[in-house]
N, C-alpha and C positions, 0 to 999 in steps of 0.2 A: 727589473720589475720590483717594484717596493712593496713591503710584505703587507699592505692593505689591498693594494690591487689583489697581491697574492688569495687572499682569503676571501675577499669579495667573488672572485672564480670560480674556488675552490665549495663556495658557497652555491653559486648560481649552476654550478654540475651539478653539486649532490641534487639542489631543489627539481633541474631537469629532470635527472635520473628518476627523481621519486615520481614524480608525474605521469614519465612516461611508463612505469612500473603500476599504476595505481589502476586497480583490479575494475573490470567494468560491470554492471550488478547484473543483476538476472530483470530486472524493474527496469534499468536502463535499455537496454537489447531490445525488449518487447516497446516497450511505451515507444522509441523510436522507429520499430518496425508498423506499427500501429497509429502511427500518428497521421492526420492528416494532412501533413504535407506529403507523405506517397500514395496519397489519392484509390488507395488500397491496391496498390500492386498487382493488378494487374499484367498477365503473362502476355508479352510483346509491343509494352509500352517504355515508354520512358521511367515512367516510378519504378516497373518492374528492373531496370537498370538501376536506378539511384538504390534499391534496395541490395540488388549482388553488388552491389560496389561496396554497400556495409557491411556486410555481410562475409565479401573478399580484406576489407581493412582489419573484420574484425580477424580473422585465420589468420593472416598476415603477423599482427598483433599479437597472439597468440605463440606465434612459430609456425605453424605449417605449413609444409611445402605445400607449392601448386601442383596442382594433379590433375587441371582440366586440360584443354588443349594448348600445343605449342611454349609449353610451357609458363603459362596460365590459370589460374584459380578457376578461371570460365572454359565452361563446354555450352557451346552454342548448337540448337538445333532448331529446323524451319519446319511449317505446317503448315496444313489449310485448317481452319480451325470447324468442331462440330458442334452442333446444338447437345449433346446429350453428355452431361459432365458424366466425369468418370467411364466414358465408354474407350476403349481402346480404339485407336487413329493409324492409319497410314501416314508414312514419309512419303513425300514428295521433293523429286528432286529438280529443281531449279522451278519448279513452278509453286513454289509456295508462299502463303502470303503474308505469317508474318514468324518471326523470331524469339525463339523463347532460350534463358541461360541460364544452366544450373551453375556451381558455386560448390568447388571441390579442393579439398585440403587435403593432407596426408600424414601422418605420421609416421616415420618407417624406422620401426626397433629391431629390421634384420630377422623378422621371426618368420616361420615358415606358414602361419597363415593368417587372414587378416579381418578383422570385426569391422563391416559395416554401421555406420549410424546416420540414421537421416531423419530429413522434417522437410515438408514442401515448404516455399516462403511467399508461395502467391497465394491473389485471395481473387477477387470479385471484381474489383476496382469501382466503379461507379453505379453496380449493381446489374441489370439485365438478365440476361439466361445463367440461371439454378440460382438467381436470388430469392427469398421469400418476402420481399418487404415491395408490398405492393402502393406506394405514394410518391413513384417516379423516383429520378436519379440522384444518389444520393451516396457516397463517401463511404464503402463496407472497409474497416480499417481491420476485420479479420486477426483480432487477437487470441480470441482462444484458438480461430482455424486460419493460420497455424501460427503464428508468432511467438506461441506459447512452447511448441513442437521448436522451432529455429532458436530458442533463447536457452533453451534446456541444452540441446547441442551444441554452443559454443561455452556453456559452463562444461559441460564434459570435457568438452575439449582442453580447456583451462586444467581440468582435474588429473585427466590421463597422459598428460606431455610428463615424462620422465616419470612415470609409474607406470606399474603393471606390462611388464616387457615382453609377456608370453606371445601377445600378439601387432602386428602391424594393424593402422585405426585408419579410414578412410570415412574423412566428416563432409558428409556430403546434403547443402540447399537445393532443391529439384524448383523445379520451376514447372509449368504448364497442369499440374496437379488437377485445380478445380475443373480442366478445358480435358480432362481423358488420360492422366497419368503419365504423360506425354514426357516427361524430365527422365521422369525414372525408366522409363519404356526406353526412351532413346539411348539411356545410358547402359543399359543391360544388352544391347546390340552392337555398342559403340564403346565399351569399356576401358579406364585408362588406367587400369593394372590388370592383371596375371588374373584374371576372376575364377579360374577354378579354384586358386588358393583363399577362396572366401569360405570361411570357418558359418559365417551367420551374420544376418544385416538386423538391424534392430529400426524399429518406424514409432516417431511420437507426432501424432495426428487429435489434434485438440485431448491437449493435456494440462488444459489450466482450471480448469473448473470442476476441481475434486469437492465433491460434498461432504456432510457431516459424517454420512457412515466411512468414509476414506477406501470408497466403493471404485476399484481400479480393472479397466475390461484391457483385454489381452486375448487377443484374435492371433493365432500360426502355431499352435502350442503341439498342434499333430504333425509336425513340420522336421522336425528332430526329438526322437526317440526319447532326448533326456530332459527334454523343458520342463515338462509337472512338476519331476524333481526338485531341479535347480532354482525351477519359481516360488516352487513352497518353502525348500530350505531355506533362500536370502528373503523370505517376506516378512518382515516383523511389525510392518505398519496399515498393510490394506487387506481389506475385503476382497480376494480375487474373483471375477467372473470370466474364468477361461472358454476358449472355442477353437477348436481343432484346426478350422476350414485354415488355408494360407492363402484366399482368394479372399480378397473385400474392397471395398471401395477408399482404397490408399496405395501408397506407392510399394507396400512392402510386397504387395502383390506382382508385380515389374519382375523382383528378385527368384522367387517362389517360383513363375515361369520358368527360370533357368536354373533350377533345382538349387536352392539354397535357401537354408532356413532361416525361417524369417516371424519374428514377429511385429503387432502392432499394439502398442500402448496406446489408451482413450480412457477419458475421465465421464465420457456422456455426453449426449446432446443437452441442449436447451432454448428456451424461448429467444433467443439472442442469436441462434445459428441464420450466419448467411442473412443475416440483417442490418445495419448499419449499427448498430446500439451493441453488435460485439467490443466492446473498448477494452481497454487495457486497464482501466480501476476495478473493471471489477472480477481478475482473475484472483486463483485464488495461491499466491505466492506461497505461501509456506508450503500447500499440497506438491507445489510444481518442483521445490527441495526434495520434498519426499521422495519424490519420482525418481529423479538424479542420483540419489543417493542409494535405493533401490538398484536399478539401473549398474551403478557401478559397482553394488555389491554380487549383480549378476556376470556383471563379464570378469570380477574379480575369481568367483566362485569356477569358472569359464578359466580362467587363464592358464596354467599347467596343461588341459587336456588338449588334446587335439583335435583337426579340424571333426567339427560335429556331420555326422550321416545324416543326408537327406531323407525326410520319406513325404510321398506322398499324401491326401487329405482328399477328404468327398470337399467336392464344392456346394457348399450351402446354397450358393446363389442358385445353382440348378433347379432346386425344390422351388424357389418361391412362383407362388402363384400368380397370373397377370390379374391386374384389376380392370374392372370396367368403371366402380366409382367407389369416393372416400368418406372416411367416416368424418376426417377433420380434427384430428389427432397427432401429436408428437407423442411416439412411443417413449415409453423408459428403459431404455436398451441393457442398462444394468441392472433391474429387476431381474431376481433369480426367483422367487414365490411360484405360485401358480395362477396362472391369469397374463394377461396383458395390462401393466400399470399403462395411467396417462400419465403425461408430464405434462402438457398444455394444449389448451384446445382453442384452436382458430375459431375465432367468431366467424357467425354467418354462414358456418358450416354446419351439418347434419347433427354431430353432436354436440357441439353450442346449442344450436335450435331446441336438442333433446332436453339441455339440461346437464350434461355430465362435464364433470369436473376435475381439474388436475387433483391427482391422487385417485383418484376412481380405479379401480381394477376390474374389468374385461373380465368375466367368468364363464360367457353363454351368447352368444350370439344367435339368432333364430334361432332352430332346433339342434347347432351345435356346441359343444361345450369349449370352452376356450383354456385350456391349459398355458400354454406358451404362445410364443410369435411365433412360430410357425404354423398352430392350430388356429390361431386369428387371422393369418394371412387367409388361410383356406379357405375359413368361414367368410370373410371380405368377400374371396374372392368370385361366389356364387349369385353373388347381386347385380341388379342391372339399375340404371338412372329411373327413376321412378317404382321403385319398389320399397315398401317397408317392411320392418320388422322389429320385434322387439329384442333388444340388448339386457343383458342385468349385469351390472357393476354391485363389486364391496365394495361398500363405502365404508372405512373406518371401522367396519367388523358389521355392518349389515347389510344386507340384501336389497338392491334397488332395482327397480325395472322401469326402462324407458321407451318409447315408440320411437324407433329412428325412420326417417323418411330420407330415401337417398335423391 
């Protein structure tokens, strides 16, 4: 070989090497989970496969072992699917009708117990049942729910391979999420490690759309004895609005049924949920650093101790009221004030019709006062389709009164 060959070679490995070395972004991960060519992944289709197969290349990528079945990134499970998202579902065995696949890595540092982290990676797919966007079928590319959740957990992943050795990592995509929790349910019966050595699973469920106040809610915190703590110590950049319950409409709840602690990170709803118009321009990147970086100041802060004690929580969900009819509102679920903030209000609905507007804050409904969401729920929840009454909203530091007609 003649020494230009030689370096011509020697040249074309280093450039492979750097290539295949060359880090893939947080911007990247989403905007292709998000795109419409996976027709919004939908849980038991084909996109929802093109999506774990990205999702399996990216762990791969990374280093982790497979931890699904048979020796596989993929844990496949079957269902008959339900009209009620987020409701918990029966297995059905050989008679089910379609297939949904979680997306399971591993990191194993030999330690004796092991931090969960997860993000579901399905969404909606071409809209239908628990859409909101009523002008027929159309393309939900589900980036802040959840793409935002799956793209934070493969930067972790990236972060924690050969640091923080106190504990074993299991980076886990659930699938069936939006259809009943169904990934995560199935894997908490069907488990593909030692799961009583789980120390604490950690859940990010639209985490991209941090606002100005750097207002971050955190749902399981009554879940193990030392969270408040550990969350106040490592927080140097958000506003927390903590909540006890370890039941909520996400997968960290799966865990929590099998006693292990668990929380869920969430940035807030918005007028863009479960809509098509969720896209990936307009998350809000830097907040979703924050998160990560947060995040791994908690399982850093975590790493010495041992596995964390379970404890139980009141389930929130018990308390809420049934409705009979709505006002026509997106609550502002990170609001800590007093009142019910709006975040956006559907036209054509009760309070569109009134008049009341995003930023309005809910003080009084008929003749009850409205403190919180749960005291608004109540007040709701007294009225029947053809009744009125008057509402008063702050607006801006004044007192408004409206006639709502249900």
């Amino acid at each position: 070989m003649n020494r230009t060959v030689f370096y011509i070679l020697i040249a074309l490995f280093i450039s492979c090497k750097s290539e295949k070395q060359k880090a893939i972004t947080l911007e990247e991960d989403v905007a292709y989970l998000a795109s419409d060519s996976l027709q919004g992944r939908e849980t038991g289709t084909e996109y929802e496969l093109k999506a774990a197969t990205y999702v399996k290349e990216r762990m791969e990528g990374i280093g982790l072992a497979p931890k699904g079945n048979a020796g596989t990134y993929f844990q496949t499970f079957t269902f008959k699917p339900k009209t009620d998202p987020h409701a918990q579902i029966e297995y059905v065995n050989g008679h089910s009708t379609l297939t949904g696949t979680n997306v399971i890595g591993y990191l194993d540092n030999q330690a004796e117990k092991t931090v969960i982290i997860g993000a579901h990676y399905d969404h909606l797919g071409m809209g239908g049942e628990g859409s909101l966007y009523t002008d027929g079928e159309a393309i939900h590319n589900g980036a802040d729910d959840n793409a935002s959740g799956v793209g934070i957990l493969l930067q972790l992943a990236e972060r924690l391979k050969d640091t923080l050795k106190g504990s074993n990592y299991l980076f886990m995509a659930f699938s069936g999420e939006e259809m009943g929790l169904l990934g995560s349910n199935y894997f908490t019966k069907n488990p593909t490690i030692d799961l009583p050595k789980a120390s604490y699973m950690l859940n990010m469920d639209m985490v991209g759309r941090l606002r100005d106040a750097n207002t971050l809610s955190i749902s399981g915190t009554g879940t193990a004895r030392i969270w408040n703590q550990v969350l106040n110590a490592t927080n140097t950049d958000f506003k927390l609005v903590l909540s006890e319950s370890g039941v909520g409409p996400s997968d960290h709840t799966s865990f929590y049924l099998q006693n292990i602690p668990a929380l869920h990170l969430f940035t807030g709803q918005h007028s863009d949920y479960h809509k098509p118009s969720d896209d990936s321009e307009k998350l809000n990147y830097e907040g979703m650093r924050m998160i990560e970086d947060y995040i791994i100041r908690i399982i850093s802060e975590l790493d010495d101790d041992g596995k964390l004690a379970f404890r139980t929580t009141k389930n929130e969900s018990e308390d809420v009221p049934r409705f009979k009819v709505a006002l026509g509102v997106m609550p502002d679920y990170l609001y800590d004030g007093k009142g019910m903030r709006i975040d956006g209000v559907t036209e054509g609905r009760p309070a569109d019709a009134a008049g009341l507007q995003k930023g309005d804050v809910v003080i009084q409904m008929g003749d009850s006062l409205v403190t919180d969401m749960m005291s608004y729920m109540r007040a709701l929840s007294v009225f029947e389709e053809g009744n009125t009454t008057k509402v008063v909203v702050d607006r801006k530091g004044e007192k408004v009164s409206a006639q709502i007609k249900f």
